[in-house]
N, C-alpha and C positions, 0 to 999 in steps of 0.2 A: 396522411403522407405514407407513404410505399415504406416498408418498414428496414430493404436494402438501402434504399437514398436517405433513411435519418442516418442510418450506421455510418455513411458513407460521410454524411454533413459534419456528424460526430467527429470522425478521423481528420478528416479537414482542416475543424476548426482546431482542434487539438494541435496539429503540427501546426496551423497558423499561428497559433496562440504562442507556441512554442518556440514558431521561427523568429517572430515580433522579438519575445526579450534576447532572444540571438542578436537581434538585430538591435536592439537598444543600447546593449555595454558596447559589441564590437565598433559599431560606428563612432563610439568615443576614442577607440583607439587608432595609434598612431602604427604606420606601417613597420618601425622599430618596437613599440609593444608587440605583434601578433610577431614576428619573429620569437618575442622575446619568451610568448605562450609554447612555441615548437618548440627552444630551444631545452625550454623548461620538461616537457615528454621527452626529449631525445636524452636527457641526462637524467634524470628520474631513476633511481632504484626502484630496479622490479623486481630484485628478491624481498621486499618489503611488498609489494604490490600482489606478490604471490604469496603470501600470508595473509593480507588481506583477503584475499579473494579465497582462500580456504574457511576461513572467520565468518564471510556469508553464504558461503556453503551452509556451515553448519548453522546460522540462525534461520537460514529456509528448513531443514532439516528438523529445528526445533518448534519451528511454524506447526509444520508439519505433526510432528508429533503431540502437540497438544489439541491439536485440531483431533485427532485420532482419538484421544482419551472422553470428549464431547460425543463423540459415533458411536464409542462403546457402552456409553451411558445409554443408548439405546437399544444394547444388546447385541448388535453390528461386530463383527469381529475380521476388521480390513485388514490387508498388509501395510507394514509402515514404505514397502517401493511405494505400492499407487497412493499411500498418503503425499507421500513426498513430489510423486509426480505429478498429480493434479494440482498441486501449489503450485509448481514450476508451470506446467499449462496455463494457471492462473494468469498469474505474472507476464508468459509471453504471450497471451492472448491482451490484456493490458495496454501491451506497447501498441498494438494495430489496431482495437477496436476499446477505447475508454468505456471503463465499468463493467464489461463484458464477461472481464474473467473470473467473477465468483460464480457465476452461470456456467462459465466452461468447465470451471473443475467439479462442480456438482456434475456435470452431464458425463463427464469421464467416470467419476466415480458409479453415479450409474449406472452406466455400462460396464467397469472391471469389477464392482462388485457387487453389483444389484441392489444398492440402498438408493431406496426411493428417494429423487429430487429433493422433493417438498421437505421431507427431514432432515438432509444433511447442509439446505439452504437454509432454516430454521437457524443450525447450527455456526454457520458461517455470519448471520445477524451478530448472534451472541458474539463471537469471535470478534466483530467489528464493533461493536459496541466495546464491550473489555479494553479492545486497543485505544477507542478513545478517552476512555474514565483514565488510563496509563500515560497516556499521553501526557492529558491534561494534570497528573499527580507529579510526573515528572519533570512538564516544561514548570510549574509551582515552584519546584525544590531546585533546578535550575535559577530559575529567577530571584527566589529568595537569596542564596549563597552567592551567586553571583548579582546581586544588585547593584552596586556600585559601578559594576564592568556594563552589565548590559542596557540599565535602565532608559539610555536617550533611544540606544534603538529600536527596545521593545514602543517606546511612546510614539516614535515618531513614523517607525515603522508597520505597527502593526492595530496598536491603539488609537492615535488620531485617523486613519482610513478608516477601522471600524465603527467608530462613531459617528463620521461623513455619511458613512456606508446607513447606518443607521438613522440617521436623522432627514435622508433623501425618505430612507422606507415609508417612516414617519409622517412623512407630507402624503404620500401616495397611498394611504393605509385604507381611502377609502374602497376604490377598486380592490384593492386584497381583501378587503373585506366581504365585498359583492358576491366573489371568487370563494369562499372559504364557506360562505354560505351556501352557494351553489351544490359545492362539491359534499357541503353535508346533506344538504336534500338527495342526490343521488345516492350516497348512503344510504340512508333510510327507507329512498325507494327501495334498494337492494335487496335491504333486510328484507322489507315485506313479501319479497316474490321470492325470496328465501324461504321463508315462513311456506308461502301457497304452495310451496314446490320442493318441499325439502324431502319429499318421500321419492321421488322421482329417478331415475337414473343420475342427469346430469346435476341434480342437487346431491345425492351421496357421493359423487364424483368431489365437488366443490365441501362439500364438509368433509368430506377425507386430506381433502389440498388444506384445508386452514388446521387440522389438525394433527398434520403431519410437521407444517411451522411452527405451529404451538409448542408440538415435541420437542423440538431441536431448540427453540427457544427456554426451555426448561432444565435442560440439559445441565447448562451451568449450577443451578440452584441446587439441582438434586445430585451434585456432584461426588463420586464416590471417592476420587481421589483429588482431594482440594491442594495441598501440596505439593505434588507430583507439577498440576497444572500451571502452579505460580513458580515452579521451579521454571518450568519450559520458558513462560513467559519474563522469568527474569533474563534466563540465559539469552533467549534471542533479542533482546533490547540490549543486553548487554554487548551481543554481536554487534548488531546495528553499530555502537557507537564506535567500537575497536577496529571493525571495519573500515571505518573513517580516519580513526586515529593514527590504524599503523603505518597508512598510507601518508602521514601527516613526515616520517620518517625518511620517505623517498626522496624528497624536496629537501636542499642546505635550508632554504627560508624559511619551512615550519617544521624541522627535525626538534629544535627545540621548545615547542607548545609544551601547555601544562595539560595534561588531562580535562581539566577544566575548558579549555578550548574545543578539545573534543567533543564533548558533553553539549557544550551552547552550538556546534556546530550541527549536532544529530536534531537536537529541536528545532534549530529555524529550516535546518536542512527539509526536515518529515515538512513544516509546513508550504516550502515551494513546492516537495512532491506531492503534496493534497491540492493544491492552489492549480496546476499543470499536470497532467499525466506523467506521471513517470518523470516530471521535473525537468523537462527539454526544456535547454535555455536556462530556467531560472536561479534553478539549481545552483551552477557553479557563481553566477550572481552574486546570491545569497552568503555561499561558502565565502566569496572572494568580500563582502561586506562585513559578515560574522567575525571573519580572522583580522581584519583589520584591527578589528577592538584590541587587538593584542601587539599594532604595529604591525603586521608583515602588510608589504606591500600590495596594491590593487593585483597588481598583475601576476602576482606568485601566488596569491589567492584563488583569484580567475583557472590559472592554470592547474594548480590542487582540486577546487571543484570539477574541473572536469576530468580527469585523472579518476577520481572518486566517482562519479555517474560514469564513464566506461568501464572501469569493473562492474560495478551495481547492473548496467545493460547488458555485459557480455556474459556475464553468471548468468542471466535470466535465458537469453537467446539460446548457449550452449546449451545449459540444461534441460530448457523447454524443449528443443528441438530433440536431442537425443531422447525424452521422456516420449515423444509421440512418434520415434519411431520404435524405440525397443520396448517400452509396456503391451503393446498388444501383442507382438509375439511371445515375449516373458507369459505376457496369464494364460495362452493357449497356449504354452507348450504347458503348464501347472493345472491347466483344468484338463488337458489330456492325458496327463501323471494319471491326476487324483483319478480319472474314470477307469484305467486299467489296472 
């Protein structure tokens, strides 16, 4: 397949995907609810909404800066702007082409600072991975303390699908299996004509490429500042969640949440934005489900999630876009400094 028309199928399905659970909650509402969603934006503090939205500033920012401490592990010595920028390219490349954007910020960095791809993608592996051992330690500690609160929905919502999920796999394990076999024989081919060919041009080409992800994959292990990193990583999760929270303020019907509300809301939140791109649609769903547990209403829910995914979008779009028009002038007007 032409590899502009997978892109293209990708974005498709993505917003299809997206428009679908738009279309699942709102077709249950009555034309006095979707009012009642406007009315909820038109009175909404947004001096709360703009403390938010400084909040995710800075957990992009702290993205940003431990990504940066990972590149110096290999001797790289970047600015924390184009650290910060290629996040933000990340992110807005994201919204338009799903999974696109760890590729696009390597390719920027490339470009503003000459650290080869292969290593700085390496680096961004490590990074994603990290996020999910975090994840999964902190939807734990969620779960455990709030057990009583969340238990029917984590079961009904997320545990019964995955065992459906799992037990369809189950039945059809044979073909995976055919499949998985397949894919190790061409492996192996690989190898061998690796081996025939590894003295060759485009064999040190390709053992420089696996070695430069190895590097970036190593990164973490051979960490010279291990604390520093878990600071970043505290702090921007801890954004994540406050970013949610403060906005929890702007609304009469969740100004009084506990923290703890916050907190269940960032975990099932993160997993509509894994589940969907950037959590079109499900997002506010989820939000308008989660807070229920607490009593607030469907629709004051509904309406605080999306409240919450338009800051989350318009941080991303703003700064994306400004990042890709002022960084290339910024490093050439700096690499023309630094030559005179």
């Amino acid at each position: 397949m032409n590899k502009t028309l997978k892109t293209l199928l990708q974005v498709i399905l993505s917003l299809c995907l997206g428009g679908f659970f738009i279309w699942v909650f709102v077709r249950k509402l009555t034309p006095e609810e979707i009012r009642e969603i406007w009315s909820g934006f038109a009175k909404a503090n947004y001096w709360w909404v703009s403390i938010g939205i400084i909040i995710g500033i800075i957990s992009h920012w702290a993205r940003a800066e431990r990504w940066k401490l990972l590149i110096e592990q290999m001797g790289y010595k970047p600015s924390s702007l184009n650290m910060f920028g290629a996040v933000m390219v990340a992110y807005l490349t994201n919204i338009a082409l799903p999974r696109v954007g760890e590729i696009a910020r390597c390719t920027l960095l490339a470009k503003q600072e000459k650290i080869p791809f292969s290593k700085s993608f390496g680096t961004v592996i490590t990074e994603r991975v990290f996020d999910i051992v975090c994840f999964l330690v902190f939807f734990c500690i969620n779960f455990i303390f709030q057990f009583s609160k969340i238990k029917n929905y984590v079961f009904e919502k997320i545990y019964a699908p995955l065992v459906d999920k799992m037990s369809i796999s189950a039945e059809s394990a044979g073909p995976k299996i055919l499949l998985l076999v397949f894919f190790i024989g061409i492996g192996v081919g690989l190898f061998f004509l690796y081996k025939k060919f590894k003295h060759t041009k485009i064999g040190t080409k390709i053992a420089n490429t696996f070695k430069g992800f190895g590097d970036g994959l190593k990164t973490l292990i051979q960490l010279k500042k291990p604390f520093r990193f878990i600071f970043y990583t505290l702090l921007m999760w801890t954004c994540y969640m406050f970013m949610a929270y403060i906005i929890f303020f702007s609304l009469p019907e969740t100004a009084q949440l506990p923290l703890a509300a916050g907190f269940a809301a960032l975990m099932f939140g993160t997993i509509g934005i894994a589940v969907v791109q950037g959590g079109i649609g499900i997002y506010p769903a989820i939000i308008s489900e989660t807070l229920g547990l607490w009593d607030v209403p469907a629709i004051s829910g509904y309406t605080l999630g999306w409240l919450v995914w338009s800051v989350q979008q318009a941080i991303i779009i703003l700064l994306g876009l400004a990042t890709l028009i002022f960084l290339p002038t910024h490093n050439k007007n700096q690499t023309h400094k630094s030559t005179v």
